[in-house]
DONUMAR-269825 format. One record per atom (N, C-alpha, C): residue in one letter; x, y, z. Coordinates in steps of 0.05 Angstrom, whole numbers, plus 32768, in hexadecimal, padded with zeros to 4 digits. Example, Ala and Ser with C-alpha at 12.3 -4.5 7.8 and 13.67 -1.06 7.14 Angstrom:
BEGIN
A81087F8E809CA80F67FA6809CA81087FBE809CS81017FD3808ES81117FEB808FS81028001809D
This chain:
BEGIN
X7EB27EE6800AX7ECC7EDD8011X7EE17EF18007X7EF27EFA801FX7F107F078010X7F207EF78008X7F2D7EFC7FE7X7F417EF87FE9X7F5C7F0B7FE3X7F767EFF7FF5X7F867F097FEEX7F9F7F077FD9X7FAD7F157FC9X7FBB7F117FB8X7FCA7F297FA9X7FDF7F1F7FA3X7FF27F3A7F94X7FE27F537F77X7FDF7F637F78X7FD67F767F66X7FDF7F777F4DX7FCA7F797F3CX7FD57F7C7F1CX7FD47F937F1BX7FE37F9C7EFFX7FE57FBE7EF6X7FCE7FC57EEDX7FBE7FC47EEFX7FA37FC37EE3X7F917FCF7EFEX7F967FC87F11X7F837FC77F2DX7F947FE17F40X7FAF7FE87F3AX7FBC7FF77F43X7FAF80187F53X7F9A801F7F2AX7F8380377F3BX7F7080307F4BX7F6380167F50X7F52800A7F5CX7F5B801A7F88X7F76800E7F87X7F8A800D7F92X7F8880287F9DX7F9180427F89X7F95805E7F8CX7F78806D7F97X7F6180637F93X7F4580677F8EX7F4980657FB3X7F4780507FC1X7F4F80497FD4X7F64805A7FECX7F79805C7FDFX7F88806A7FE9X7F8D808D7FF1X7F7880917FDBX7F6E80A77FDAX7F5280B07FF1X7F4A80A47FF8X7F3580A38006X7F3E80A6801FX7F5880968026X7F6C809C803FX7F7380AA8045X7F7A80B98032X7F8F80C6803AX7F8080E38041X7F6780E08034X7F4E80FA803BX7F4C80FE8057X7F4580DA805DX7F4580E18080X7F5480E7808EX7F7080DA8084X7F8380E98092X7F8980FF8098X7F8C810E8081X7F85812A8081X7F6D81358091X7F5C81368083X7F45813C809AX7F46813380B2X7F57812380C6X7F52812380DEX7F72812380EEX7F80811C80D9X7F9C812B80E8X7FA9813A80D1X7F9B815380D6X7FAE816E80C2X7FCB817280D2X7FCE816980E9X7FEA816F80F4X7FF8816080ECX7FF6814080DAX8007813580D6X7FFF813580B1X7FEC8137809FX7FE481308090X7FE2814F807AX7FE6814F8067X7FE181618054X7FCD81698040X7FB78173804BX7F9E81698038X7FA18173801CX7FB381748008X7FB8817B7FF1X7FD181697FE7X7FDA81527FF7X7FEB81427FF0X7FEA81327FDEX7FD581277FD0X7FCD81117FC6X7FE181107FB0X7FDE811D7FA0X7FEE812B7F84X8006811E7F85X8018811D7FA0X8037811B7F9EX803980FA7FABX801980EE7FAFX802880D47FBFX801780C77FA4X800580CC7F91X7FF680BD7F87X800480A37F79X801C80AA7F74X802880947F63X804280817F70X803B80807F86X8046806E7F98X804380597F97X8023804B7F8DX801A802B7F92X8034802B7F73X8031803A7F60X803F80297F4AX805480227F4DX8064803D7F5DX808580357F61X8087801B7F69X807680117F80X806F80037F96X806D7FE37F81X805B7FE47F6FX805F7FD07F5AX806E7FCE7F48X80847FD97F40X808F7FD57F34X80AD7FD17F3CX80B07FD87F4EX80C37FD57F64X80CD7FB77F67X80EC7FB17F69X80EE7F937F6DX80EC7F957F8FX80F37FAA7FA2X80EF7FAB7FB7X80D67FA77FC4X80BF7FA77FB6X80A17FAB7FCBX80957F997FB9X80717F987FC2X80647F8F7FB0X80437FA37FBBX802F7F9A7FAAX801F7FA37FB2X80077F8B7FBCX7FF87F887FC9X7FE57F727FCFX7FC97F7E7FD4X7FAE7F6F7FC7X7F9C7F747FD4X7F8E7F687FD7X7F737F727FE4X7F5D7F617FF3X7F497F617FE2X7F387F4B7FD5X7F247F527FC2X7F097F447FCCX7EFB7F4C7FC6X7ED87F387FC7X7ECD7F397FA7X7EB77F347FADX7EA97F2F7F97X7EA07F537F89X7EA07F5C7F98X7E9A7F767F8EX7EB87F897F87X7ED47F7E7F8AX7EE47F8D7F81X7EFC7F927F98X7F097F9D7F99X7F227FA17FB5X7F1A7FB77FBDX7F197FA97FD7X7F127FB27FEFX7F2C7FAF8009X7F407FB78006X7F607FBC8013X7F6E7FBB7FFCX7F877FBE800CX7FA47FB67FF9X7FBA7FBD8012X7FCF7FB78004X7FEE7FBC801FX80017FBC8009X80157FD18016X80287FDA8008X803B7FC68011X80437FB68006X80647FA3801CX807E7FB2800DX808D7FBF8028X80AD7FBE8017X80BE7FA78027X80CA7F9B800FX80E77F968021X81017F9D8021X81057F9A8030X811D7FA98048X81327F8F8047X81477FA38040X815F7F858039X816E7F8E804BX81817F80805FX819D7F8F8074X81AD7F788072X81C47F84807CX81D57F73807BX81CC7F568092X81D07F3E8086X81CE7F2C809DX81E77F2580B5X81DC7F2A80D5X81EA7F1E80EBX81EB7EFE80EEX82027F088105X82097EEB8114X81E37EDF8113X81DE7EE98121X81BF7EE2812CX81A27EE4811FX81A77EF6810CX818B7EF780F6X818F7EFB80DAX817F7EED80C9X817C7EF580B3X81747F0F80ADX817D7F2280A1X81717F3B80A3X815C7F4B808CX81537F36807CX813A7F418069X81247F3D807BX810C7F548078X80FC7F62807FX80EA7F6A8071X80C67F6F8079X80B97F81806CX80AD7F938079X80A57FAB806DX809C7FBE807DX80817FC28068X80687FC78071X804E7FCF8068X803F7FDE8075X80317FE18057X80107FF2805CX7FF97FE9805FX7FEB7FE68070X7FD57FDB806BX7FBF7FE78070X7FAA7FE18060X7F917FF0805CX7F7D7FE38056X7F687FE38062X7F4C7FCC8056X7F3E7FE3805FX7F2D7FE08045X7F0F7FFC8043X7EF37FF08031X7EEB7FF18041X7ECB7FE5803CX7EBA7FF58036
């Protein structure tokens, strides 16, 4: 069974371990959009990401450990006549 739930600071490298794996393929299969020597300058993103009052971090766990996570930001605008204007914008990733 998955479950899902917000990330402790503790699980954050769990997290990076993961992310890192991504971003390999990325690289490796789109070098036109991807930098295969990038890792270095994004690695510390999930923390900003947690520690941030704007985002949070979430992941997917089983019995053997997390297996996804998603970056959520939110996005504050001014509110209209017609909408509330808070928002989130994410990452999501599940890797088995």
């Amino acid at each position: 069974m998955i479950n899902i739930r917000f990330a402790k600071e503790d699980e954050l490298e769990q997290v990076n371990v993961i992310r890192k794996q991504v971003h390999k393929l990325h690289a490796d299969g789109r070098a036109d959009f991807f930098k295969p020597g990038g890792w270095d300058s994004i690695k510390d993103i999930v923390k900003d990401r947690f520690v941030s009052d704007n985002s949070n971090v979430i992941v997917a766990c089983n019995d053997s450990g997390i297996t996804g996570f998603a970056i959520i930001q939110y996005i504050h605008r001014n509110e209209t006549p017609l909408l509330k204007m808070t928002h989130w914008n994410g990452e999501l990733v599940n890797w088995n």
